[in-house]
BAPATI-100311 format. One line per 5 residues: for each residue x negated, y negated, z of N, C-alpha, C. Coordinates in nm, 4 decimals. Atoms other than C-alpha are relative to their C-alpha. Last residue first. Example, Ala and Ser with C-alpha at 12.3 -4.5 7.8 and 13.67 -1.06 7.14 Angstrom:
0.0820 0.1190 -0.0060 -1.3670 0.1060 0.7140 0.0770 -0.1090 0.0730 ~ -0.0890 0.1190 0.0000 -1.2300 0.4500 0.7800 -0.0900 -0.1200 0.0000
END
This chain:
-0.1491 0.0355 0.0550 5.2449 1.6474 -2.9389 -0.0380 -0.0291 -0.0841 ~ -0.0877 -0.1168 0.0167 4.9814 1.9104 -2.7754 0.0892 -0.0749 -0.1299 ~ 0.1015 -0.0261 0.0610 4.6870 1.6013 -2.7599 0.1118 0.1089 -0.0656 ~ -0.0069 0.1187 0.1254 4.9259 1.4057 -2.6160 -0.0719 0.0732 -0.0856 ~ -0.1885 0.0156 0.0589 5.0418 1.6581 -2.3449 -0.0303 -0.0734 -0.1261
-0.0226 -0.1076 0.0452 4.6659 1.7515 -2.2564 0.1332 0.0206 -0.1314 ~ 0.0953 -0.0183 0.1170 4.6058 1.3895 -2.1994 0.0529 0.1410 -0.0624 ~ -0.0568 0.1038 0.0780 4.9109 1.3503 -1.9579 -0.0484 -0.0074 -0.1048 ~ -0.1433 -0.0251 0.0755 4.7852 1.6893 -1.8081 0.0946 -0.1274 -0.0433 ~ 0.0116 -0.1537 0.1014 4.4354 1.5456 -1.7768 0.0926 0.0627 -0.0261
0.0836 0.0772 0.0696 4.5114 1.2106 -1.5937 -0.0076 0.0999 -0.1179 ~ -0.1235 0.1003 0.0751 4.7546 1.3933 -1.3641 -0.0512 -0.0385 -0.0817 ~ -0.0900 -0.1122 0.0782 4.4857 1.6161 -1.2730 0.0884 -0.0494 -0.0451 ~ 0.0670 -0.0783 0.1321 4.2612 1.3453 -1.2348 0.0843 0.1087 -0.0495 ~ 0.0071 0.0979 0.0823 4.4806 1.1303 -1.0067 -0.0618 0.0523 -0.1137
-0.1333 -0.0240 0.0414 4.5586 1.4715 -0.7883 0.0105 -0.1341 -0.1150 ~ -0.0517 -0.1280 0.0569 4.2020 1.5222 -0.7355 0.1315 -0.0108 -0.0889 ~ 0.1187 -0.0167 0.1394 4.1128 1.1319 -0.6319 0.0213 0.1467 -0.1342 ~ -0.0573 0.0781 0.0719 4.3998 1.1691 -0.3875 -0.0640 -0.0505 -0.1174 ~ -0.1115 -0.0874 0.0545 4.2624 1.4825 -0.2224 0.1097 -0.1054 -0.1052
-0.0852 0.0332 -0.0375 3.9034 1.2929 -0.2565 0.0918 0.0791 -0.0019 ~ -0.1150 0.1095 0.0701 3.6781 1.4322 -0.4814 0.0967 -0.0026 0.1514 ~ -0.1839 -0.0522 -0.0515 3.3936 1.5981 -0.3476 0.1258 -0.0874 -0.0022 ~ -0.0170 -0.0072 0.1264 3.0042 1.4826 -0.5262 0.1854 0.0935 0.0293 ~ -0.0992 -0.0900 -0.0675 2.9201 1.2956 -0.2345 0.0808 0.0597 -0.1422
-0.1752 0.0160 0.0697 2.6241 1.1564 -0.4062 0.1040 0.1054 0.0638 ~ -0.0785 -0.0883 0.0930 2.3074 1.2028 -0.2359 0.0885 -0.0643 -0.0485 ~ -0.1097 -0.1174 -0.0747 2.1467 0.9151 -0.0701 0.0399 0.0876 -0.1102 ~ -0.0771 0.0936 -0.0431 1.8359 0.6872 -0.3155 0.1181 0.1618 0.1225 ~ -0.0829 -0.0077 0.0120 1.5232 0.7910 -0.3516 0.1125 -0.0210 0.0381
-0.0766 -0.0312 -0.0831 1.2216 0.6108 -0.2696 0.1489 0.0610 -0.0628 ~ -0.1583 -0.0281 0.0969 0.9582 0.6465 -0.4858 0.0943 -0.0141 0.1270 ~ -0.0717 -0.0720 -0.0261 0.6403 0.4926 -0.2772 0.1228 0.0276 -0.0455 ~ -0.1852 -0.0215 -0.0473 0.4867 0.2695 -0.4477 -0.0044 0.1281 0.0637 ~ -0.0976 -0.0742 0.1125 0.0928 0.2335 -0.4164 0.1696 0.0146 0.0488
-0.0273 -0.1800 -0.0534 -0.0567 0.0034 -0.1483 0.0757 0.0284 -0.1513 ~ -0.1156 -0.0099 -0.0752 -0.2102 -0.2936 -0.3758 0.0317 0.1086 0.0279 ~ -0.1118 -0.0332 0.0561 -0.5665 -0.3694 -0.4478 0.1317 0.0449 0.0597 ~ -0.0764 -0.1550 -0.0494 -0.7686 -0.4929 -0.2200 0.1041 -0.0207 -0.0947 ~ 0.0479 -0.0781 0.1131 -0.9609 -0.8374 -0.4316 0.0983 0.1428 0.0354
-0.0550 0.0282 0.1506 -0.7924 -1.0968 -0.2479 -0.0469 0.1253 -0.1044 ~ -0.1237 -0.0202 -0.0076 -0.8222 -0.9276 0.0824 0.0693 -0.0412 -0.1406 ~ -0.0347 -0.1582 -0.0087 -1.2006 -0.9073 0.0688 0.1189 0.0169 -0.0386 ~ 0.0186 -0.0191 0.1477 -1.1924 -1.2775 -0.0763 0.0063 0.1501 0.0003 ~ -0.0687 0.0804 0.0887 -1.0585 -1.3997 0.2454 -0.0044 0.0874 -0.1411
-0.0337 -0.1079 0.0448 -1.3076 -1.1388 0.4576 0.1666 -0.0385 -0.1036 ~ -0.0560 -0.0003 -0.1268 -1.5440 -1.3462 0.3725 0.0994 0.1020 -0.0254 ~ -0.1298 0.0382 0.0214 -1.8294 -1.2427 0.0608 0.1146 0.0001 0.1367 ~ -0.0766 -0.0612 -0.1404 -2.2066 -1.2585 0.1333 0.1792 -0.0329 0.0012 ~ 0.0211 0.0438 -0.1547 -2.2937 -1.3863 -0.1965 0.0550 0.0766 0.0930
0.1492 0.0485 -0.0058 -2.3421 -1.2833 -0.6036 -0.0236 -0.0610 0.1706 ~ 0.0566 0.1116 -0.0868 -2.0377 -1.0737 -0.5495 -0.1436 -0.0272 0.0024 ~ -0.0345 0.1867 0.0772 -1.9060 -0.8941 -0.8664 -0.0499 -0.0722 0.1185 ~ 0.0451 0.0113 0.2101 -1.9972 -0.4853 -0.7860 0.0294 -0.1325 -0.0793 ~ 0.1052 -0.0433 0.0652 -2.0133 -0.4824 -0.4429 -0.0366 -0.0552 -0.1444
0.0505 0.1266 -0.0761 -1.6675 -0.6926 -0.3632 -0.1947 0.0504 -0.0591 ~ 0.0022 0.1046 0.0857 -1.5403 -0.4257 -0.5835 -0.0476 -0.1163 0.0382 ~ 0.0420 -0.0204 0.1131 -1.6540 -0.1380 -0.3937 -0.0336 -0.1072 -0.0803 ~ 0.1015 -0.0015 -0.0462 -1.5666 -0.2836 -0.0681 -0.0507 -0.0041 -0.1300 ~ 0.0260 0.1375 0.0103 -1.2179 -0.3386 -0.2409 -0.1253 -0.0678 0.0851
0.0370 0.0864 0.1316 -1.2383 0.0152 -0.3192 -0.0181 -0.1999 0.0146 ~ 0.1268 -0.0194 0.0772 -1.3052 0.1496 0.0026 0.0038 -0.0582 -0.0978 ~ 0.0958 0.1382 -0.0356 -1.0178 -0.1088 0.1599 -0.1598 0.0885 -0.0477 ~ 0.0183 0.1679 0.0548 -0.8051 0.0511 -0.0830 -0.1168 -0.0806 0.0885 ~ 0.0423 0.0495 0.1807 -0.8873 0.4010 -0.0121 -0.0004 -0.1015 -0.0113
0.1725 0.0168 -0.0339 -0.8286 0.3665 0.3916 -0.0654 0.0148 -0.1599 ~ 0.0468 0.0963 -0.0029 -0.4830 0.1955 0.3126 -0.1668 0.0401 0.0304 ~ -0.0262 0.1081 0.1123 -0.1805 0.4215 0.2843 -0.1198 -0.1103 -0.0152 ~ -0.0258 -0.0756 0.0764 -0.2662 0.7388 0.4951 -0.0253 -0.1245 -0.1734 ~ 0.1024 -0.0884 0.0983 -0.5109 0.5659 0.6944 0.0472 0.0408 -0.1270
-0.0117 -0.1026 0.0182 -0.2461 0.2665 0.7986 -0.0850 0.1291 -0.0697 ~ 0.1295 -0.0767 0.0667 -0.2691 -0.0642 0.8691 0.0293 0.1666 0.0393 ~ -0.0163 -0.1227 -0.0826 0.0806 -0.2180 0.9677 -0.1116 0.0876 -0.1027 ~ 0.0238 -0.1533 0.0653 -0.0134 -0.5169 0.7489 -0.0064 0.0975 0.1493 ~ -0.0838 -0.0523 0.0468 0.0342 -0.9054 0.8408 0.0555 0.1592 -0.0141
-0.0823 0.0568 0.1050 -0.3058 -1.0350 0.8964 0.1476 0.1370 0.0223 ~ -0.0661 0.1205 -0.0302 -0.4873 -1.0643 1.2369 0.1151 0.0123 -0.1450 ~ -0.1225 -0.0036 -0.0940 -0.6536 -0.7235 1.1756 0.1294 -0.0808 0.0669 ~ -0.0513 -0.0767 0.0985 -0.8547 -0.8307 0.8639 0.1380 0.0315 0.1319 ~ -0.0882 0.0776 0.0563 -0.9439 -1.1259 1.0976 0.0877 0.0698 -0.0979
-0.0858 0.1185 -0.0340 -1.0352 -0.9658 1.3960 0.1048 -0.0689 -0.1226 ~ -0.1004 -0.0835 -0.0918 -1.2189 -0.6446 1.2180 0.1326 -0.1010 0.0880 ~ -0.0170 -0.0477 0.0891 -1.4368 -0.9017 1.0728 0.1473 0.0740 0.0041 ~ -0.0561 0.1339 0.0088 -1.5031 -1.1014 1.3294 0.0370 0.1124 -0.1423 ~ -0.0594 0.0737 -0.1112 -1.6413 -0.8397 1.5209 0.1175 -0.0304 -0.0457
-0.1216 -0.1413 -0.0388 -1.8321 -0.6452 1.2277 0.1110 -0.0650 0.0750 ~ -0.0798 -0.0294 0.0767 -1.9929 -0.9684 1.2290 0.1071 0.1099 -0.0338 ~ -0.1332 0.0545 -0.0288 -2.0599 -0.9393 1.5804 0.0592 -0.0320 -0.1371 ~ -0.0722 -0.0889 -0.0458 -2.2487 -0.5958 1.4992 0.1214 -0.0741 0.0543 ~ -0.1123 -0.0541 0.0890 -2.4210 -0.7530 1.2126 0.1416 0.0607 0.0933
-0.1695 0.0628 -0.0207 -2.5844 -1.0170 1.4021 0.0998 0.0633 -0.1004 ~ 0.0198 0.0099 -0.1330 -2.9356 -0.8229 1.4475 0.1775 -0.1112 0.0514 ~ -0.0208 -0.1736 -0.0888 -2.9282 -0.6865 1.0848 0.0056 -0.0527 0.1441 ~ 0.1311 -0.0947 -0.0480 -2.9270 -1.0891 0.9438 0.0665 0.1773 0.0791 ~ 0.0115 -0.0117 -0.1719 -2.5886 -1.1769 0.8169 -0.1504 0.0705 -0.0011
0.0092 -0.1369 -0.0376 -2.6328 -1.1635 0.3806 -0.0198 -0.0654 0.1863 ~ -0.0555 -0.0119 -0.1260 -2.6170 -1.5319 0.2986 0.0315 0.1179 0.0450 ~ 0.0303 0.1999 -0.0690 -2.7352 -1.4941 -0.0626 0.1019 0.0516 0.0796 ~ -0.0188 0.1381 -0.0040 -2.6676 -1.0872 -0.0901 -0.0266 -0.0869 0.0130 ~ 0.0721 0.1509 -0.0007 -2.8758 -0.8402 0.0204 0.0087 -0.1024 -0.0572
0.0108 0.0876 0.1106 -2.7156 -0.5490 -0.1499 -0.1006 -0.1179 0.0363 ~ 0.1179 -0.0130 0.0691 -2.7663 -0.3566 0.1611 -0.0190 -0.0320 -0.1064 ~ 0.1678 0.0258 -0.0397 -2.5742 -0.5309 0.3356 -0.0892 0.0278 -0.0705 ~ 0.0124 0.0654 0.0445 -2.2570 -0.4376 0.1367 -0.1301 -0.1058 0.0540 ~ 0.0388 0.0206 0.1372 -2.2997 -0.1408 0.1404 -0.0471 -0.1290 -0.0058
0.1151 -0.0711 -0.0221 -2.3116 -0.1681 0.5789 -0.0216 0.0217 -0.1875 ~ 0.0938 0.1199 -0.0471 -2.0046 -0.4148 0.5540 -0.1205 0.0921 0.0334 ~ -0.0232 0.0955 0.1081 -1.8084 -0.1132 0.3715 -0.1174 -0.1378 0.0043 ~ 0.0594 -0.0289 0.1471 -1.8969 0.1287 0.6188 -0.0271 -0.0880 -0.1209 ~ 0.1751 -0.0253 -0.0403 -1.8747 -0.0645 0.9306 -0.0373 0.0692 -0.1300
0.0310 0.0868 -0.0252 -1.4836 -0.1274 0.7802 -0.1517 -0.0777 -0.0151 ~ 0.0502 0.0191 0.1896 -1.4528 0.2167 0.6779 -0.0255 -0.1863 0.0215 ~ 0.1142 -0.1001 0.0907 -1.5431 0.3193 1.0434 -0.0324 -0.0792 -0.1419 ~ 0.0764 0.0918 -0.0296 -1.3087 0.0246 1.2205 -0.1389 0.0603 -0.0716 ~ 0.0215 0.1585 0.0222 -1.0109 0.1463 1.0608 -0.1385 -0.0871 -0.0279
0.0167 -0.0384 0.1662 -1.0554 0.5280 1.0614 -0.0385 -0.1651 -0.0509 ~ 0.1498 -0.0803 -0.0083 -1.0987 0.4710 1.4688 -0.0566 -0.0258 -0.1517 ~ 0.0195 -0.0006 0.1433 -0.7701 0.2935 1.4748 -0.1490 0.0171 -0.0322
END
């Protein structure tokens, strides 16, 4: 997960350079990265580029743009917005009548036909 660990180093490289209160010194960023990557990876989520390398840019973003401190990756995860739906549609419709379904409608319709005649 190459894409993973990139936007990751990306994200914690903005957010360095804000210089946050409690900002990791540059010389322990690379085990932050570490621990970082550990705990986002420890959770739940079949991580995925297609579905998930936007959100964790934006919730870099947004960690940017409202954190007065070095934020964990707790509050990272609270802020990622959610994967988008996926529509799922549902099976076709077997749209072929039965041979006993057929013969219930045609009966149905020449009983109607007849009432409508009389």
């Amino acid at each position: 997960m190459v894409w993973f660990k990139d936007s990751i180093i990306s994200g914690l490289q903005m957010l360095m350079a804000l210089r946050l209160r409690n900002t990791p010194s540059a010389e322990t960023m690379q085990a932050v990265a570490k621990v970082w990557m550990a705990a986002l990876s420890s959770r739940p989520i079949n991580w995925s580029e297609e579905h998930d390398a936007e959100r964790i840019r934006k919730a870099f973003t947004e960690l940017a743009a409202t954190s007065t401190h070095w934020p964990s990756p707790s509050e990272f995860m609270a802020v990622m917005p959610p994967r988008k739906e996926t529509l799922k549609l549902s099976p076709p419709v077997d749209r072929e009548m039965s041979p006993k379904t057929r013969e219930m409608v045609t009966n149905l319709l020449n009983r109607m036909r007849k009432n409508v005649t009389q």
